[in-house]
MDAnalysis code that builds the backbone (N, CA, C; Angstrom):
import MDAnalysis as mda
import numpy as np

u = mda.Universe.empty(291, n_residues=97, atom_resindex=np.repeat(np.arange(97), 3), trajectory=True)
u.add_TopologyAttr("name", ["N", "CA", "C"] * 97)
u.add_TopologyAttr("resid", np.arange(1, 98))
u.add_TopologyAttr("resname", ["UNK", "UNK", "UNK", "UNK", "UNK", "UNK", "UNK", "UNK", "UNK", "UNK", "UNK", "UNK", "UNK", "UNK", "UNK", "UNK", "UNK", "UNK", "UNK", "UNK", "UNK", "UNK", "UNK", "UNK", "UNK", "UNK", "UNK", "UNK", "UNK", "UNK", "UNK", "UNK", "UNK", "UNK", "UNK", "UNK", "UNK", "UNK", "UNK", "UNK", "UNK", "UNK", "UNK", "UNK", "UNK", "UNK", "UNK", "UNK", "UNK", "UNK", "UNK", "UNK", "UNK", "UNK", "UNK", "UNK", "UNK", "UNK", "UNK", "UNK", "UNK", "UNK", "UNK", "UNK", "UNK", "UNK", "UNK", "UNK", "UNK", "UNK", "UNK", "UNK", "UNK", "UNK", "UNK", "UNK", "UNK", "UNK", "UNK", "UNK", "UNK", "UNK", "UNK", "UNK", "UNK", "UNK", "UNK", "UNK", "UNK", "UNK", "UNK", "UNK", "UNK", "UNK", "UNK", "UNK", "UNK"])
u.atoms.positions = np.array([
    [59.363, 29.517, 126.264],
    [58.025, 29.018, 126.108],
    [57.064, 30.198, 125.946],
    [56.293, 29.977, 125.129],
    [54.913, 30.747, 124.654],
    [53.896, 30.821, 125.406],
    [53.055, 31.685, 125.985],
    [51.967, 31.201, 127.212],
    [51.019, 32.026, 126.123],
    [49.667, 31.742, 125.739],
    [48.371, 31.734, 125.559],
    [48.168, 33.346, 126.324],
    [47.869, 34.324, 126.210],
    [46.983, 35.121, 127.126],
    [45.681, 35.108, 127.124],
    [45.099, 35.882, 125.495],
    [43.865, 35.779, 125.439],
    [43.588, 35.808, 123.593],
    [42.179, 35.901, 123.265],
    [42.200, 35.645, 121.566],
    [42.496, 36.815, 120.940],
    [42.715, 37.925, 121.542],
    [42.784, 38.892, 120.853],
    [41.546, 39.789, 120.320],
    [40.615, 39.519, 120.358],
    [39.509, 40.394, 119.958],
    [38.967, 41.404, 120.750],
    [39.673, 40.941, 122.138],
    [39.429, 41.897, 123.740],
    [40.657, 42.113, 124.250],
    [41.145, 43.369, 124.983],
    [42.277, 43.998, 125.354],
    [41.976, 44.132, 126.674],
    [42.764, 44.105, 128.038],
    [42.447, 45.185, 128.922],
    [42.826, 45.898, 129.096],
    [42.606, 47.040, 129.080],
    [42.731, 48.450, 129.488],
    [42.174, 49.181, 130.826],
    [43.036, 49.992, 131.312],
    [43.087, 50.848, 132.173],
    [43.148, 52.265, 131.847],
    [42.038, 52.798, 131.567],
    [42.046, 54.312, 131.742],
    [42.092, 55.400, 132.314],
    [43.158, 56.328, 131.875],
    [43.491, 57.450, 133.127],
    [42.401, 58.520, 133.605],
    [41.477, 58.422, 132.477],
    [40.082, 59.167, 132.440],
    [38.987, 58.185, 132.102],
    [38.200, 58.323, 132.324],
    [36.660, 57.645, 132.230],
    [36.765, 57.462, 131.068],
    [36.048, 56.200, 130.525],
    [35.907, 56.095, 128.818],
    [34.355, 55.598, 128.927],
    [33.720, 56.216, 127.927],
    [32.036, 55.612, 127.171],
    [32.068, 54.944, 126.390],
    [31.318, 53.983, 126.574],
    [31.178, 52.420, 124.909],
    [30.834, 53.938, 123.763],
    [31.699, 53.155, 123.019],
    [31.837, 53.703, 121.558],
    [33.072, 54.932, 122.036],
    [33.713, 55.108, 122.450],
    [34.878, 55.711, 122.480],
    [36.078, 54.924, 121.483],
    [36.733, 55.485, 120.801],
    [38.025, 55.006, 120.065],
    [38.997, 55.334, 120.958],
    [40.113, 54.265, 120.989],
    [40.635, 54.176, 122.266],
    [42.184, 54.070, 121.654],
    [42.946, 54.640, 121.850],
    [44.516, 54.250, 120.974],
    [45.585, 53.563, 121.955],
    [46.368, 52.591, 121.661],
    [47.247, 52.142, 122.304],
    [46.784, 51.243, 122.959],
    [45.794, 50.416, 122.455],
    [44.983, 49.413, 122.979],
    [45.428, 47.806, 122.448],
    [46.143, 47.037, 123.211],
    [46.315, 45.713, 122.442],
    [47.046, 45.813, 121.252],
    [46.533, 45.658, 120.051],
    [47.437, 45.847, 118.671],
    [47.661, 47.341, 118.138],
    [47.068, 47.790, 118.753],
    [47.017, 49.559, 117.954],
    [46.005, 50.411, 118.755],
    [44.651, 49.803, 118.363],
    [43.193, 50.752, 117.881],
    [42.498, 50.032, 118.728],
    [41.204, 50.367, 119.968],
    [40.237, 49.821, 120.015],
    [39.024, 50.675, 120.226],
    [38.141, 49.528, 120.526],
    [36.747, 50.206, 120.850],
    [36.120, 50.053, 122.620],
    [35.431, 50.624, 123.273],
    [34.962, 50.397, 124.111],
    [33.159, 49.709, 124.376],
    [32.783, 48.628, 124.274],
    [31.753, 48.199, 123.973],
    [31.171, 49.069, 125.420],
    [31.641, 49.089, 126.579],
    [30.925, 49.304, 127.731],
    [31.738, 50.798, 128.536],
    [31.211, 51.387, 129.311],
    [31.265, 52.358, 130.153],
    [33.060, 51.645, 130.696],
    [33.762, 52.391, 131.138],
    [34.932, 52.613, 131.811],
    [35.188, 53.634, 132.650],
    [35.351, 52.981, 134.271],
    [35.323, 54.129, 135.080],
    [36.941, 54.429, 135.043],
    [37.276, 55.307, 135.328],
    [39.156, 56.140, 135.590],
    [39.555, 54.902, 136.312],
    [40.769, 54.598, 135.804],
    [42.003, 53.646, 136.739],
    [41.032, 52.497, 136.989],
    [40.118, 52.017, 136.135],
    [39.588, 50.794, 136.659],
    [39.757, 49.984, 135.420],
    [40.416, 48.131, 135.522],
    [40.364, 47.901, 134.117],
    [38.832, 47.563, 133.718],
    [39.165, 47.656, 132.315],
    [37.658, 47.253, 131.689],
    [38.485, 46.356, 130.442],
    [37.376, 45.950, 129.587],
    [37.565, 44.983, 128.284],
    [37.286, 46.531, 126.938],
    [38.353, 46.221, 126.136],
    [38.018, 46.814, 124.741],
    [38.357, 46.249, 123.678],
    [37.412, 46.071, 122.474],
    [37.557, 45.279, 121.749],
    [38.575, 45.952, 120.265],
    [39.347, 44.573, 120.213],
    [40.484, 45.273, 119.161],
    [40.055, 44.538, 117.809],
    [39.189, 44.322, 117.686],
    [38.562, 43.305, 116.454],
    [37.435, 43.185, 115.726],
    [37.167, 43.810, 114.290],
    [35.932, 43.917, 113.954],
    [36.159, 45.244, 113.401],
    [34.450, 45.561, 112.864],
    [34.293, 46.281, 111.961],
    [32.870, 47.259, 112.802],
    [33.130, 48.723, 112.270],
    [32.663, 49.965, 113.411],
    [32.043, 50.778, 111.936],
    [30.921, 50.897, 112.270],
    [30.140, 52.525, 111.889],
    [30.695, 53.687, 112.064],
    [31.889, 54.420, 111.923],
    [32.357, 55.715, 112.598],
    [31.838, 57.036, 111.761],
    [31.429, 57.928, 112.926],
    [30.661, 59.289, 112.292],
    [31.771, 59.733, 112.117],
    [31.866, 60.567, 111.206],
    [33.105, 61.872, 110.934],
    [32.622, 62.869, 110.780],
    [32.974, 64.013, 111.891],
    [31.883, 65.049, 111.719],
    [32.123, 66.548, 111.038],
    [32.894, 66.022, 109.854],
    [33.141, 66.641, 108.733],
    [32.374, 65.840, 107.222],
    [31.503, 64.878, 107.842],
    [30.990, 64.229, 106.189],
    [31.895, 64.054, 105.158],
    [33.388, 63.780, 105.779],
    [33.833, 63.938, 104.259],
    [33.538, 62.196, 103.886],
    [33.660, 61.846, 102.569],
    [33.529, 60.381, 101.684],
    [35.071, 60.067, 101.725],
    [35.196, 58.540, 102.169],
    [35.961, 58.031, 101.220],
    [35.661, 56.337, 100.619],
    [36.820, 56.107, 99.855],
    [36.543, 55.021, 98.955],
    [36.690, 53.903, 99.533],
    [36.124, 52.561, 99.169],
    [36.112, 51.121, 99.887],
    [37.480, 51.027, 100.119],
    [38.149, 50.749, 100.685],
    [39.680, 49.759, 101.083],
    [40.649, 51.456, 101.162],
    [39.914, 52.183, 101.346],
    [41.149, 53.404, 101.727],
    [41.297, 53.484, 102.765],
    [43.114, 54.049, 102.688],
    [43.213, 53.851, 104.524],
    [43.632, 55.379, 104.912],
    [42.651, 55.118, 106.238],
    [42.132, 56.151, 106.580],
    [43.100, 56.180, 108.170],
    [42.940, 57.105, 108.763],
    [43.457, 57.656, 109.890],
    [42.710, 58.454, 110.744],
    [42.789, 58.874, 112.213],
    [42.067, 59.231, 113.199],
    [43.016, 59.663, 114.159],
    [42.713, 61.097, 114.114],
    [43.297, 61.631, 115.683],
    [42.625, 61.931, 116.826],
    [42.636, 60.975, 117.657],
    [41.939, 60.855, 118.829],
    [41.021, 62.576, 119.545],
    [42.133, 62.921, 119.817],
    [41.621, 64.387, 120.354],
    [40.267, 65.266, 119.673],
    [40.437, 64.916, 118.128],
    [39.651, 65.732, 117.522],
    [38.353, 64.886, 116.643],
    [38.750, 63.032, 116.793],
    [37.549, 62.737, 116.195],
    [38.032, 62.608, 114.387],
    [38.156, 63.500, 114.438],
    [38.103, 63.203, 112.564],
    [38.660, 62.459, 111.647],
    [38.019, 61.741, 111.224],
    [38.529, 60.801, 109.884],
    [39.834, 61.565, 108.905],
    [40.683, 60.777, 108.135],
    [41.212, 61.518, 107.247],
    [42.253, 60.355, 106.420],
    [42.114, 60.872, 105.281],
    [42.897, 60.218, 104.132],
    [44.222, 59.690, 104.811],
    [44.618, 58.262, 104.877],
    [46.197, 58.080, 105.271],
    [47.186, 57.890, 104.227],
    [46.824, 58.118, 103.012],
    [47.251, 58.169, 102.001],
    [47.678, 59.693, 101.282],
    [48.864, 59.856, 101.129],
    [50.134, 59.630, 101.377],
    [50.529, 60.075, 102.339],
    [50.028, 59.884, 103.643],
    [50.375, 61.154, 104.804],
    [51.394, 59.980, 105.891],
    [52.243, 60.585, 106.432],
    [53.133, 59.904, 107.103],
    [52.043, 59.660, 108.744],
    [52.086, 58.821, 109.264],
    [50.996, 59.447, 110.632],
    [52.327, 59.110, 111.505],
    [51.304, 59.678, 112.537],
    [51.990, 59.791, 113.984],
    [51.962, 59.279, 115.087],
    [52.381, 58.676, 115.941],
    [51.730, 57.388, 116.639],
    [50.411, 57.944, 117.559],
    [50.199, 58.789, 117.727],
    [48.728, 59.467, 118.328],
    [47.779, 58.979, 116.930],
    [47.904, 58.823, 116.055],
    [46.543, 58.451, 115.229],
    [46.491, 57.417, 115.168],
    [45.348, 56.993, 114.811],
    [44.625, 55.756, 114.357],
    [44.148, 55.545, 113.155],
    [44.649, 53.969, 113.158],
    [44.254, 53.059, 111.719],
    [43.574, 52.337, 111.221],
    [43.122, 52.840, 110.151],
    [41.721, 51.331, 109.862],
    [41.788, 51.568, 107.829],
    [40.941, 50.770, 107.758],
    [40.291, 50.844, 106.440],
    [38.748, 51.233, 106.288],
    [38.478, 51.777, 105.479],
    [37.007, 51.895, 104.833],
    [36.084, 50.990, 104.467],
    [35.509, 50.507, 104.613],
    [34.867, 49.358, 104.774],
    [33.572, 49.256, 103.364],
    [32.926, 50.432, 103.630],
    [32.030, 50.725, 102.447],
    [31.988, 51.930, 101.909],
])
């Protein structure tokens, strides 16, 4: 039998370090999330695995609508996932605009 948990658009998470809303969060629910709210260490909180994010890249680089892009946590930066093999430390999304 199948049990219901939750809809999926919210994860809980437990962080080993403090997390700030707007932190990208990896290994969250399906993959990738976000933190809408403050997260104190080892306490759970809600992060959302669903939807669409403004992300700064603080290299300005451009890319194109529907490219998929990648993110390594540690360092923040956006980057082409095309043709690059990733690694389960990065993160996945698409380009949105």
């Amino acid at each position: 039998m199948n049990t219901f948990l939750q809809p999926g658009v919210f994860a809980d998470h437990t962080p080993a370090a403090a997390v700030t809303a707007g932190d990208i969060i990896n290994n969250v629910g399906p993959g990738v999330g976000v933190a809408d709210n403050d997260i104190a260490a080892n306490e759970k909180g809600a992060v959302r695995c669903a939807g669409v994010y403004s992300v700064d890249n603080p290299d300005d680089t451009a890319f194109a609508t529907v490219q998929r892009l990648a993110m390594t946590p540690l360092t923040k930066k956006l980057l082409s996932a095309e043709p690059v093999i990733l690694t389960s430390d990065q993160l996945r999304g698409l380009c949105c605009r």
